[in-house]
C-alpha positions as a printed Julia matrix, in Angstrom:
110×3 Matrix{Float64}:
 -27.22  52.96  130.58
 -25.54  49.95  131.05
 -27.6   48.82  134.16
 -30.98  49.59  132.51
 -30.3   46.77  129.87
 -29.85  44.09  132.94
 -32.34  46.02  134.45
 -34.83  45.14  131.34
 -33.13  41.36  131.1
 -34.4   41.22  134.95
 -37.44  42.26  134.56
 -37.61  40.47  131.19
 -36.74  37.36  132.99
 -39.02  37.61  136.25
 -42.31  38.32  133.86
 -41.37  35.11  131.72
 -41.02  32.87  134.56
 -44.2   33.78  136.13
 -46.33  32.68  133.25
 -45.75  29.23  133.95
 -45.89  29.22  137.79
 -49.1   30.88  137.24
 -50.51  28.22  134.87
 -49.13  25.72  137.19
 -51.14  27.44  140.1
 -54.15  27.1   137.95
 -53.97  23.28  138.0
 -53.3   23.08  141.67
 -56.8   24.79  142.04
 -58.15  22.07  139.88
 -59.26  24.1   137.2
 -57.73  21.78  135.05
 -59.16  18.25  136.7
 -56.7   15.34  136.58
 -57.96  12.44  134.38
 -56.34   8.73  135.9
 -58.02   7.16  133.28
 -56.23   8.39  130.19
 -52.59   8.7   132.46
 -53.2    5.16  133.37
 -53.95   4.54  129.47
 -50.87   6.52  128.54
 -48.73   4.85  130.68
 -48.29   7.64  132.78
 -47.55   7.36  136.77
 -49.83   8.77  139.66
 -48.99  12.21  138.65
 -49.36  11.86  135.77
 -46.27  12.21  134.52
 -44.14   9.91  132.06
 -40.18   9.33  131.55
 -38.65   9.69  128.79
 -35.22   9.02  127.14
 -33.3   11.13  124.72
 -30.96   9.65  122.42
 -28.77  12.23  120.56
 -27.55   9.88  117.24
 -23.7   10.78  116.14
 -21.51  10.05  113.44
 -19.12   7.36  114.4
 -15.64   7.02  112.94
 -16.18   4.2   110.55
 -18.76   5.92  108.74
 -16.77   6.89  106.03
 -15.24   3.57  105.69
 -19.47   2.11  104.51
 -20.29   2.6   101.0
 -22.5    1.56   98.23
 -24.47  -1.26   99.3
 -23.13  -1.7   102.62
 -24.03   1.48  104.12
 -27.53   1.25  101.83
 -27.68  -2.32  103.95
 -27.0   -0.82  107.6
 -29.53   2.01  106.98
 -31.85  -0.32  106.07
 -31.52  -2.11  109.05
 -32.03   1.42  111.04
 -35.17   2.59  109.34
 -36.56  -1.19  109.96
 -35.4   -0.94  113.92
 -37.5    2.58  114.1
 -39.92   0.93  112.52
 -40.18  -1.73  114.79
 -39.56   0.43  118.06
 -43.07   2.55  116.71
 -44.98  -0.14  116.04
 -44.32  -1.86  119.71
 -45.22   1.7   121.09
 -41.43   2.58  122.24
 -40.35   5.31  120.11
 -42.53   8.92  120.55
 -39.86  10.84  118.04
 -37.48   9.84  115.9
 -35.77  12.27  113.14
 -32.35  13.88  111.49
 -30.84  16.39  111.76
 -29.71  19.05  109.32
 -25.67  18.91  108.48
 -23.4   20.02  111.11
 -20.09  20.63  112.27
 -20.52  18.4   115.77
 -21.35  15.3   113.9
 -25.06  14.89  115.07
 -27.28  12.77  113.36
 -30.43  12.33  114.62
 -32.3   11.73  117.64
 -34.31   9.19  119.12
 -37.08  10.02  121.9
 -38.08   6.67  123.58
């Protein structure tokens, strides 16, 4: 019994994983034709393809030590620097995250 459940996980696993390959396959064919024009638009290199940077934001250990109109004063300044990273076309995502034990914040995606 227990060797039918890794069995299942296996199989579980191998299915999953050719889903992708197979869609992958699909573009090699070029059933899905490569458009330069809108990767060169995008920024995108001769592949296509685009970096990108994830920032993981974290509570530091002065943050308890900003209140009132200081700490309304620094997050001020933050919401104006995402602003100003989306209007120069930097950011793609930026957000919070809910409350949790490891002290994460937010996250940037430039």
């Amino acid at each position: 019994m227990k060797y039918i459940k890794y069995l299942l996980v296996a199989v579980a696993i191998l299915f999953f994983t050719m889903i992708p390959a197979s869609a992958q396959q699909n573009r090699i064919r070029g059933r899905v034709k490569f458009d330069a024009e809108l990767a060169k638009k995008l920024g995108a290199d001769d592949l296509g393809m685009k970096h990108y940077v994830l920032v993981i934001l974290k509570t530091g250990a002065k943050d308890a030590a900003f209140k009132g109109k200081e700490r309304d004063d620094i997050l001020a300044g933050h919401m104006a620097n995402i602003g100003r990273l989306a209007e120069e076309g930097k950011l793609a995502v930026a957000g919070p995250f809910e409350k949790n034990d490891k002290g994460y914040r937010g996250l940037y995606i430039f």
